[in-house]
C-alpha positions as CSV (number, residue, x, y, z in Angstrom):
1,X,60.2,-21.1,8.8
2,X,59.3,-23.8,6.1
3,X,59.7,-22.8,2.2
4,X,58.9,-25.2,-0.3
5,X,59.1,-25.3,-4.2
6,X,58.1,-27.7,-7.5
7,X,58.3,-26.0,-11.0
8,X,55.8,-23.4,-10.7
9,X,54.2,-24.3,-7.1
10,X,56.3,-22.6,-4.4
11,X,54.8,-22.7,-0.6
12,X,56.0,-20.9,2.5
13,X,55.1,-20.8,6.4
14,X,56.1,-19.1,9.5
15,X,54.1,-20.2,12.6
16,X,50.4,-19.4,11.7
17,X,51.2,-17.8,8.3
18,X,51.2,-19.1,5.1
19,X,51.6,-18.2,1.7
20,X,50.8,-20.7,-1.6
21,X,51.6,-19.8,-5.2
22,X,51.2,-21.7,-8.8
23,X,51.6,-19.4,-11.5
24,X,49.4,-16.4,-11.6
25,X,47.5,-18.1,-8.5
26,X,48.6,-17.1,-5.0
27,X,46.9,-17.9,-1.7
28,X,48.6,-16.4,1.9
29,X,47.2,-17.1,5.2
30,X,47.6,-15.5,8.8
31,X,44.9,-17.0,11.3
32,X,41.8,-16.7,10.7
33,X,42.4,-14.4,7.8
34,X,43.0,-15.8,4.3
35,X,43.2,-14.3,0.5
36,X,43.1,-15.5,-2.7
37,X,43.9,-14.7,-5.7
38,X,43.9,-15.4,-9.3
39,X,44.6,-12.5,-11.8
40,X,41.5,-10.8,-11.4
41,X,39.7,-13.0,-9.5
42,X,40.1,-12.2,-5.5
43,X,38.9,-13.3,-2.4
44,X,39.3,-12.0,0.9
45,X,38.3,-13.3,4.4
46,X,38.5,-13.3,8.2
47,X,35.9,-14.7,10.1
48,X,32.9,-14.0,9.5
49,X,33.3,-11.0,6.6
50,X,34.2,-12.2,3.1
51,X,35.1,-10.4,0.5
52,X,34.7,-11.5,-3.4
53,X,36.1,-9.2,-6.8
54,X,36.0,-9.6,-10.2
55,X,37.0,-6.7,-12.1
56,X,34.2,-4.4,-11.9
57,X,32.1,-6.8,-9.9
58,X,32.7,-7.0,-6.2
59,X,30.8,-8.8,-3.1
60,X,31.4,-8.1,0.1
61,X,29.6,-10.1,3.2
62,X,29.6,-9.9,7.2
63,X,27.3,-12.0,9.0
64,X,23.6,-11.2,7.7
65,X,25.5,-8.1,6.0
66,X,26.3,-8.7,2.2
67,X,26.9,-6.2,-0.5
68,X,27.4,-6.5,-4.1
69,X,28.6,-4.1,-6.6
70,X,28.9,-4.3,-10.9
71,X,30.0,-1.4,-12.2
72,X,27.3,1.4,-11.5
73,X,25.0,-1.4,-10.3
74,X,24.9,-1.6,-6.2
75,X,23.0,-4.1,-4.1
76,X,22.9,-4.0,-0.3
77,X,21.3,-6.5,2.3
78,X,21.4,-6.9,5.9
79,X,18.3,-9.4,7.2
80,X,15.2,-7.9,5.9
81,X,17.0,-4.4,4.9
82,X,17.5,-4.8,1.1
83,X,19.3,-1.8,-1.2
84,X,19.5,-1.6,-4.9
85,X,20.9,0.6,-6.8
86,X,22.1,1.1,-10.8
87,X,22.5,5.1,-12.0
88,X,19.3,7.4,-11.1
89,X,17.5,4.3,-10.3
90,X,17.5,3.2,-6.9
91,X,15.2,0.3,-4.9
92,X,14.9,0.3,-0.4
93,X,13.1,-2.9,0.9
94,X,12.8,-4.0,4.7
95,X,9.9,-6.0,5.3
96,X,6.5,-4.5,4.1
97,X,8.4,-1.2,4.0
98,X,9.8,-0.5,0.2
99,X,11.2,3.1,-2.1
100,X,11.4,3.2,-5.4
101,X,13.3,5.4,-7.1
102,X,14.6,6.5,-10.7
103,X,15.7,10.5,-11.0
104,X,12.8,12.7,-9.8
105,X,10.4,9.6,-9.8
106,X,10.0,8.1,-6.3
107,X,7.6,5.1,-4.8
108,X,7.3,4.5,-1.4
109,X,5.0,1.7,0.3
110,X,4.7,0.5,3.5
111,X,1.6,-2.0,4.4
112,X,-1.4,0.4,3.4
113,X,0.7,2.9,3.3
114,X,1.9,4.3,-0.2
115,X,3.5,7.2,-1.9
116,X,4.0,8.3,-5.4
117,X,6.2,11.5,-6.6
118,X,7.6,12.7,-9.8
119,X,8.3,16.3,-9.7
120,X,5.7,18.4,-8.8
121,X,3.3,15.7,-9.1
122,X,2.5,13.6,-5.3
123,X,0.4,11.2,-4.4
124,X,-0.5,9.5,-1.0
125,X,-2.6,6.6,-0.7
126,X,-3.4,5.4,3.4
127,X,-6.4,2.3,2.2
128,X,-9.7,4.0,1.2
129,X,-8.0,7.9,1.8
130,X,-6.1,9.7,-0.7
131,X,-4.5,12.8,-1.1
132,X,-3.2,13.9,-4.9
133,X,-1.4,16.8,-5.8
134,X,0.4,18.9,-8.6
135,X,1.7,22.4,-7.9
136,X,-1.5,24.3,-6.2
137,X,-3.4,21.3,-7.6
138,X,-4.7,19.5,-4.4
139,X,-7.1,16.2,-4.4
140,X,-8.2,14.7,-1.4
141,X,-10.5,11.7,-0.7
142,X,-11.5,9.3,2.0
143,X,-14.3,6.8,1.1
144,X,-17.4,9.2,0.0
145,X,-16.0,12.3,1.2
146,X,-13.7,14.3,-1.4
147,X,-11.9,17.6,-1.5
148,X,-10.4,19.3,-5.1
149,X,-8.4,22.3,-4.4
150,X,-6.3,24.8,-6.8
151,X,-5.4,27.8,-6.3
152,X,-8.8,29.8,-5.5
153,X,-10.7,26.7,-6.7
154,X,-12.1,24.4,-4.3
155,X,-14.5,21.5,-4.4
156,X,-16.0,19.5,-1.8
157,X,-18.5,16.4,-2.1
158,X,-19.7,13.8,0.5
159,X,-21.6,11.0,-1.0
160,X,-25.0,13.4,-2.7
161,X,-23.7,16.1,-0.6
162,X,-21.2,18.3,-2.8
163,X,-19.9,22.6,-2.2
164,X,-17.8,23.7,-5.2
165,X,-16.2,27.5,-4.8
166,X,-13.9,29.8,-6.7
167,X,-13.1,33.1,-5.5
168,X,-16.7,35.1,-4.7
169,X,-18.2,32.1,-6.6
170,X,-20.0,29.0,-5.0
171,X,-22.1,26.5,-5.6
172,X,-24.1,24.0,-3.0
173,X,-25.7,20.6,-3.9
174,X,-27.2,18.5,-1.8
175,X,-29.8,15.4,-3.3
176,X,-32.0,17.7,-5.0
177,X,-31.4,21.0,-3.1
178,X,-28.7,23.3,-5.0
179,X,-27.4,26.7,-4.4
180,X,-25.3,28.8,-6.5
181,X,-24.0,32.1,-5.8
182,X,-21.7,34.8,-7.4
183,X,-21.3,38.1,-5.0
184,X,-24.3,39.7,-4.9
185,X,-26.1,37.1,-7.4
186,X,-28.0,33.9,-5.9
187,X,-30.0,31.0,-7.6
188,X,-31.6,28.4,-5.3
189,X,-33.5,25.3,-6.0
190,X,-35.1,22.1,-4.5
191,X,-37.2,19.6,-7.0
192,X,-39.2,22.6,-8.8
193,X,-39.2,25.4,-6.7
194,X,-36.5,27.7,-7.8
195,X,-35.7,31.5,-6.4
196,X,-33.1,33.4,-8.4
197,X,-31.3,36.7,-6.8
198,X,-29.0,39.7,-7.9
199,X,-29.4,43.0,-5.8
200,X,-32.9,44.4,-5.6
201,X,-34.2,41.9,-7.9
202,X,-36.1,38.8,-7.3
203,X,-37.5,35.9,-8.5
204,X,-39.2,33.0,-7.0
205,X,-40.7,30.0,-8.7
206,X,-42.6,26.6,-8.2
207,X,-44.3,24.8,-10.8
208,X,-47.2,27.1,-12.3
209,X,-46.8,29.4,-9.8
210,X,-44.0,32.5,-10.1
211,X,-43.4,35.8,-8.4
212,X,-41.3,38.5,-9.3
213,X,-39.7,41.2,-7.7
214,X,-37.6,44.5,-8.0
215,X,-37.2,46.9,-5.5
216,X,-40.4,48.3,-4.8
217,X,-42.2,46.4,-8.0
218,X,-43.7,43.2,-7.8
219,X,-45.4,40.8,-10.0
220,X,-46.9,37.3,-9.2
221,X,-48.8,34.6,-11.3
222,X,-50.2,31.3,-10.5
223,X,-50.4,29.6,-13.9
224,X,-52.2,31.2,-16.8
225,X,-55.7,32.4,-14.8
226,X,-54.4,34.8,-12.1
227,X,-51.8,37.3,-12.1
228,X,-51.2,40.0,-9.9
229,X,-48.9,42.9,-9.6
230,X,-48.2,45.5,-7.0
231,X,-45.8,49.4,-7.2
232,X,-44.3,51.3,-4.1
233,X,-45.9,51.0,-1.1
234,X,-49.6,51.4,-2.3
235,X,-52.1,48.8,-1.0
236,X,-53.7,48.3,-4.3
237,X,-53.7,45.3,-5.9
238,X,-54.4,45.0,-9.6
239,X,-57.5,43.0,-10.2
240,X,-56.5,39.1,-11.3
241,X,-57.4,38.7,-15.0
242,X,-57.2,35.8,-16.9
243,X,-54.5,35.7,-19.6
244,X,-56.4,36.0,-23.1
């Protein structure tokens, strides 16, 4: 054993240990393991792992492991693998892979890959495709082709090509082609020919020339010169007439 002592500055080792002081300073030793410490200020080691405080801030470090800590505020990181943290707010890294975080807000990425959330609200984002949604609100897309959903309410579009629906409701659009239909109700169109539906009742269209139809009555006209018209199963026509 070896003590040894001037003023303030006292020293003392046994074999491998040893222990320093000056004052409010004190350093003791045992191997590879050592501290330090001066009133609030401490550090701590053995080897590899190191440890480092300040009051309320603090690192700690093994290897390629380190952590560091103020208060509330964490941080974390082991080779790529980086953690924050401070409150409801909160930041993941390794790599191309990152989270984002702050209460019910949340980001996470990873190369194409990304997704966005805050409460009910979600979206997901892989390149060109995207889904988006909010309750029973539902968007997806990828490229030209896109799908709406909510609730009964559904849309559906692929570059000119585009189906809407919502409940007995629907509606079909394709370039210039278009269909709509409501239960027993149906309109369908392509450039100007145009045929409209609901039960026994007809109608049919194209340019100049129209028909009409319900149940067993029919009419027809081509323009403003002929016109025609037809009732029950009788195989009269009525003579064409022009329109005075």
């Amino acid at each position: 054993m070896d003590s040894w002592r001037n003023g303030e500055v006292v020293r003392w080792r046994y074999e491998n240990k040893e222990r320093w002081r000056c004052g409010k300073t004190v350093m003791w030793k045992d191997g590879e393991m050592e501290m330090w410490r001066d009133g609030d200020v401490e550090m701590w080691k053995d080897g590899e792992m190191e440890m480092w405080r300040n009051g309320d801030v603090e690192m700690w470090k093994d290897g390629e492991m380190e952590m560091w800590r103020n208060g509330d505020v964490e941080g974390w990181r082991c080779g790529e693998m980086k953690m924050w943290r401070g409150g409801d707010m909160e930041r993941w890294r390794c790599g191309e892979m990152e989270r984002w975080r702050c209460g019910e807000m949340e980001i996470w990425r990873g190369g194409e890959v990304e997704m966005w959330r805050d409460g009910e609200v979600e979206i997901w984002r892989y390149g060109e495709m995207e889904i988006w949604r909010c309750g029973e609100m539902e968007r997806w897309r990828g490229g030209d082709v896109e799908i709406w959903r909510n609730g009964d309410m559904e849309m559906w579009r692929d570059g000119e090509m585009e189906i809407w629906r919502c409940g007995e409701m629907e509606r079909w659009r394709n370039g210039d082609m278009e269909m709509w239909r409501d239960g027993e109700m149906e309109r369908w169109r392509y450039g100007e020919a145009e045929r409209w539906r609901g039960g026994d009742m007809e109608i049919w269209r194209n340019g100049e020339m129209e028909m009409w139809r319900d149940g067993e009555v029919e009419m027809w006209r081509d323009g403003e010169i002929n016109s025609g018209s037809r009732v029950g199963g009788g195989d009269g026509i009525n003579p064409r007439t022009p329109n005075l």
